[in-house]
N, C-alpha and C positions, 0 to 999 in steps of 0.2 A: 075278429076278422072284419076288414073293410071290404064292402066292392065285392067280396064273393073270390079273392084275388091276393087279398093284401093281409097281410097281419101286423097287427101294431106290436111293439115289443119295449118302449119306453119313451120316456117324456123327454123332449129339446127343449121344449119352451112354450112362452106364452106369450100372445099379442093383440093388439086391438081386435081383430075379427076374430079369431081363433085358437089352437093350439096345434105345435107341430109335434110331431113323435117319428120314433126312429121305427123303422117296420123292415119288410122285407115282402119281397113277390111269391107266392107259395111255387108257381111253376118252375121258376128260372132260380131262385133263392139271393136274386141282387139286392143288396141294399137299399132302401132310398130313403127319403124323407116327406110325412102323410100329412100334408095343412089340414085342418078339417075346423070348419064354420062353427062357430060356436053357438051355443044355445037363445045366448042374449044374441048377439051377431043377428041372429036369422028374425030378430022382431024388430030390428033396428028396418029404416028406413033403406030400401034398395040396398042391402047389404046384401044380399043373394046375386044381386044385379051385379054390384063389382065385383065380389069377389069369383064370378065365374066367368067376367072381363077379365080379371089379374090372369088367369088360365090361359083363357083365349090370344091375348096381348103377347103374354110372354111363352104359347108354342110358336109363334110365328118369327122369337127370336133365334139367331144362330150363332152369335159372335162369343167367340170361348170364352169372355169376359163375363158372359150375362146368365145366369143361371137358369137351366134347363129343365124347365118341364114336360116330364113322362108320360103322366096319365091323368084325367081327369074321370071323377064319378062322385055315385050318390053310394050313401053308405050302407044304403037300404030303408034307412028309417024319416029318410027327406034331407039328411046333413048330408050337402057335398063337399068334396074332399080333393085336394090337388095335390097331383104324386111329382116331387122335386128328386131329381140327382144330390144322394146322399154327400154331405160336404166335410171334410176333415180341416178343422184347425178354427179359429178364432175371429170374431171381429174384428175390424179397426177400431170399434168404439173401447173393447176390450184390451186391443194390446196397447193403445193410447193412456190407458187407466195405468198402466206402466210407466210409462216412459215416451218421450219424443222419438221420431225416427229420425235413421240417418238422410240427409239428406239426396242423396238416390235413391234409395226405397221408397220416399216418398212422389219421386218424381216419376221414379216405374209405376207405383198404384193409381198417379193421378193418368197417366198413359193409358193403360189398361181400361180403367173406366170412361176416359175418353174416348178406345175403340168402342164399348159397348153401347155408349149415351149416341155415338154416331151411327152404327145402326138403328136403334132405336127411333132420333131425331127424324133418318131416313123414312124411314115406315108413318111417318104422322106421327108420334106417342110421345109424350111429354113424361118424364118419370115422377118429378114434383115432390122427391123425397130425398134425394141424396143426400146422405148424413153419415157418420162413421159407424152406425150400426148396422146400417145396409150394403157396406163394402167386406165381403168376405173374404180372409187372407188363407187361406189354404194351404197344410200341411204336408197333403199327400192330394195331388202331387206339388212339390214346395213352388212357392212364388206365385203360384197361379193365384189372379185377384179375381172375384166375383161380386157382379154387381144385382143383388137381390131385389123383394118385395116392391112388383110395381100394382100393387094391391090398390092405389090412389091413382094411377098413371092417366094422362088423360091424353086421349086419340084425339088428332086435329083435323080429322076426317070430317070435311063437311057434310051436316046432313044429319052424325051420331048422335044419340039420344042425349044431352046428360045429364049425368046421375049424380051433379053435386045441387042444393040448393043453392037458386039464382044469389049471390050478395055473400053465399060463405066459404069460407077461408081453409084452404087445406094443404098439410103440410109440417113441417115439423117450424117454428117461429127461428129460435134460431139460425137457420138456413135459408130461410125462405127470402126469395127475391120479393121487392117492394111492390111486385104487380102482383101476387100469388098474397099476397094481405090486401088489397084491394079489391081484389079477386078480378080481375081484368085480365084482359088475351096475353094467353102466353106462348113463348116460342122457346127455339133452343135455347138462348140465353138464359132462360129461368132454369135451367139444371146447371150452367157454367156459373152462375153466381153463386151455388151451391158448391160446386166442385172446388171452387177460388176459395172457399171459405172453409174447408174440407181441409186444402192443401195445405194453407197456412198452419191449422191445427194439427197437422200433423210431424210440422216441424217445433211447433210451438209450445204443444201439448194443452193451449189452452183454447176454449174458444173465443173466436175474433170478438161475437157481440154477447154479454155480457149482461146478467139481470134478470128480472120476472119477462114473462113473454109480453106483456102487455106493455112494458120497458121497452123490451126490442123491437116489436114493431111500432112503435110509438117514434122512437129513433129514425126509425128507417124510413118512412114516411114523411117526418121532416126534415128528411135530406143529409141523414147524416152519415155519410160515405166509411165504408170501414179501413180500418186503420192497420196498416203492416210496420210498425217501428222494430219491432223487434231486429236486436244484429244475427240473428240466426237464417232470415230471409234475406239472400243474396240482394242489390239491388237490380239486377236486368230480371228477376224475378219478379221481383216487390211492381216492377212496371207492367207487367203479364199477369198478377193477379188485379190490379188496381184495374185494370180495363176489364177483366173477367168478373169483376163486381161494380160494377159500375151501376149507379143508380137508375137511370135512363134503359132501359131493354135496345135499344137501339145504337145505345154508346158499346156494348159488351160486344165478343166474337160471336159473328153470324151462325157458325158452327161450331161442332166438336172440333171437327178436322183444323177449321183456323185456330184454333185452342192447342191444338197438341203441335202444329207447323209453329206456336208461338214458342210454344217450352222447348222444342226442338235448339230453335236460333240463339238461343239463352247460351247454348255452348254448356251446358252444365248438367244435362244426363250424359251417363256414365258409356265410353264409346261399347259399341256391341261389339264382341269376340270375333275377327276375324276367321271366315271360313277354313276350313283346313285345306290343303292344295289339292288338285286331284290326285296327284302323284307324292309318294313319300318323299322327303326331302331329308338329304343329307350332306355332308360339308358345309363348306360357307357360306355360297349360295344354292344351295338344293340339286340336286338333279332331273335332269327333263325327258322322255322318252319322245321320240318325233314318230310315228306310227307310218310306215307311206301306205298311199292306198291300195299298193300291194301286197300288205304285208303276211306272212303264213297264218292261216287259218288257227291254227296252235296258238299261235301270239296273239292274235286278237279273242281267243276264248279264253286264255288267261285273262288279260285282260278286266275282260266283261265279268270273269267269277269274281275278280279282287275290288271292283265298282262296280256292280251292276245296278241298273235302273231300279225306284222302287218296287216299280211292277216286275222286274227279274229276280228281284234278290231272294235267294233261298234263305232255308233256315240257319245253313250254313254254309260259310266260303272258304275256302285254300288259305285266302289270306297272304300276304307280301311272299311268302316263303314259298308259296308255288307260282306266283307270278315273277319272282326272279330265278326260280330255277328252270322257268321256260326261255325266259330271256338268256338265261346263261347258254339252253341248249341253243338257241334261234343262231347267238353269234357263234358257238363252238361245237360241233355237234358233239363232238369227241368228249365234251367235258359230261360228267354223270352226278358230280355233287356242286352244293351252293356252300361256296368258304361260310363259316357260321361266325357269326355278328359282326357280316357284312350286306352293308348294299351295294356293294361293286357292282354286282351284275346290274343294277340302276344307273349307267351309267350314261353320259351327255345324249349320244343321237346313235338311233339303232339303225341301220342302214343293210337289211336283209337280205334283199335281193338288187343289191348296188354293184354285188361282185367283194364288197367289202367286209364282208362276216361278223369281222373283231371289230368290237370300238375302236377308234382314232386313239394313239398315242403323242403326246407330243413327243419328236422323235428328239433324242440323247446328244449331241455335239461334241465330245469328248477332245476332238482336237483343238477344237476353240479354247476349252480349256487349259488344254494344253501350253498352247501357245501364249495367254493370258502369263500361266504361272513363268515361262522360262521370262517373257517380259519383264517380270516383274525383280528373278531372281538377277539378272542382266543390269537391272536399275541397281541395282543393291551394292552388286560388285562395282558399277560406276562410283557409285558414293562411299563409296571401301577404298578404294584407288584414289581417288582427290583429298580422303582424310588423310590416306598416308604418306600422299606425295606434299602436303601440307607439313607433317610434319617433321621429313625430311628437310626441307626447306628452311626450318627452321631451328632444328639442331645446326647445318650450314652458318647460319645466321651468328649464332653463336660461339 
């Protein structure tokens, strides 16, 4: 039992400060997930210090990208412990050990983490680690991407204490922007140099830079700009990551939001699903119901049961079948059933109390056709009469 609350119930994992396990709430019986500070952790230098910022930092985030912490406590015995929203499915670091993504998958995760790094940016917080093992792809519920462990993150809150030594370097080397190996100020741009380098590899499957860490920063340092050749990275991409890593903090997107407005104009995430109409639609161009402001209290509470607001909707509705068998009474009183698998009674403009009852027919002309046919039949005998007077004419002839 953690916290007097919690019970641990097995191992996820293990990590530089600590170890996570799968547990559950004794009250509520929710699942989550229990960080808890490891042994070594707690004699290390200000490890207590961050890791009860990583808490603090990330309850103050909201964005469904960025993953949610619960609870924070001590475990009783001086080890404190941080309670995460239990998470179903996979790394990126892990489904990458697979295979490349397709290239909209990869465009939606880097989106996703774009909303989350934007709030965050907002707030002062720098995350300083985005890596593919920190981007959570989640099963249940599917697509959902989460952006984990700001256990490093640094607040640019003037005035905060911090809690790295002055001159050292933190972060994962291969990702890490060239001011975060320097260890000089950083702003949004040091998580988008990360994310530019993130995205590539996940179309790529391999990483951009390449080597011992003391290689890659060594590289980067002397300017040596990362390289997108591969034909896998579209080129109006390959131009949007090239500035999102950019050597310079000042050459990169000021923001997330300039970052995600950039991939947007690329034309190459996948268009979003058009909403569905309010109204059913049927035929070739659909049909429309026009409501007037006066219309029977009946028809408008249909209506509202077959759409209603989210704050109205029950647990259930009538559904199409009682909103056109009100519509069918509105224009015929006399009618008592709705023809089955139809939507007639959906049909162009309801006009209730116009005097008009019935929908608009286009009215039948029968004479017009009429007359069309004897025309025609009239042609016919002309050209029957000059064939024959033709060859009359011409036996004569002979």
């Amino acid at each position: 039992m953690i916290g007097g609350r919690y019970l641990l119930e097995s191992a996820l994992g293990r990590g530089g400060f600590g170890s996570v396990f799968r547990g559950k709430h004794l009250g509520s019986g929710q699942p989550v997930a229990i960080k808890l500070l490891s042994r070594e952790a707690l004699n290390q230098r200000d490890a207590r210090s961050r890791f009860d910022r990583e808490a603090a930092l990330a309850m103050g985030l909201r964005h469904p990208s960025t993953v949610r912490v619960l609870d924070t406590g001590d475990a009783g015995d001086g080890t404190p412990f941080i309670v995460f929203e239990l998470l179903v499915g996979c790394s990126l670091e892990e489904r990458l050990s697979v295979a490349a993504l397709p290239l909209d998958q990869a465009l939606s995760i880097a989106m996703d983490v774009l909303g989350s790094l934007q709030e965050a940016h907002e707030q002062q917080i720098i995350h300083r680690d985005v890596k593919p093992a920190n981007v959570f792809l989640c099963s249940e519920p599917a697509k959902l991407v989460k952006l984990l462990d700001f256990g490093i993150a640094k607040s640019a809150v003037s005035g905060e204490q911090p809690l790295t030594v002055q001159g050292a370097m933190v972060g994962t080397p291969v990702y890490m922007a060239p001011e975060q190996i320097r260890a000089a100020a950083l702003g949004p741009g040091t998580d988008l140099f990360a994310l530019g380098l993130v995205l590539a590899e996940m179309l790529t499957k391999e990483a951009v830079y390449q080597g011992t860490a003391l290689a890659i920063c060594t590289e980067k340092l002397r300017g040596r700009p990362a390289e997108f050749r591969s034909p896998l990275i579209p080129l109006s991409l390959m131009a949007v990551l090239r500035r999102a890593t950019a050597l310079e903090l000042a050459e990169r997107y000021k923001s997330a939001e300039d970052m995600r407005r950039a991939l947007v104009a690329t034309g190459l995430l996948p268009r979003p699903a058009s909403s569905p109409p309010v109204q059913p639609a049927s035929g070739l161009h659909g049909t429309q119901i026009i409501l007037r402001k006066d219309s029977s209290p009946q028809l408008m509470a249909a209506l509202a049961a077959t759409h209603p607001t989210p704050q109205q909707r029950p647990a259930s509705s009538p559904g199409l079948a009682g909103l056109a068998a009100t519509i069918v009474q509105e224009a015929n009183p006399m009618a008592n059933t709705v023809p089955q698998g139809h939507n007639a009674a959906l049909v162009a403009t309801m006009r209730q109390q116009a005097g008009d009852r019935a929908p608009r027919v286009a009215p039948q002309r029968p004479k017009a056709k009429a007359r069309r046919a004897l025309w025609l039949i009239g042609l016919a005998v002309l050209v029957a009469l000059a064939t024959a007077s033709g060859v009359v004419a011409f036996l004569k002839l002979r």
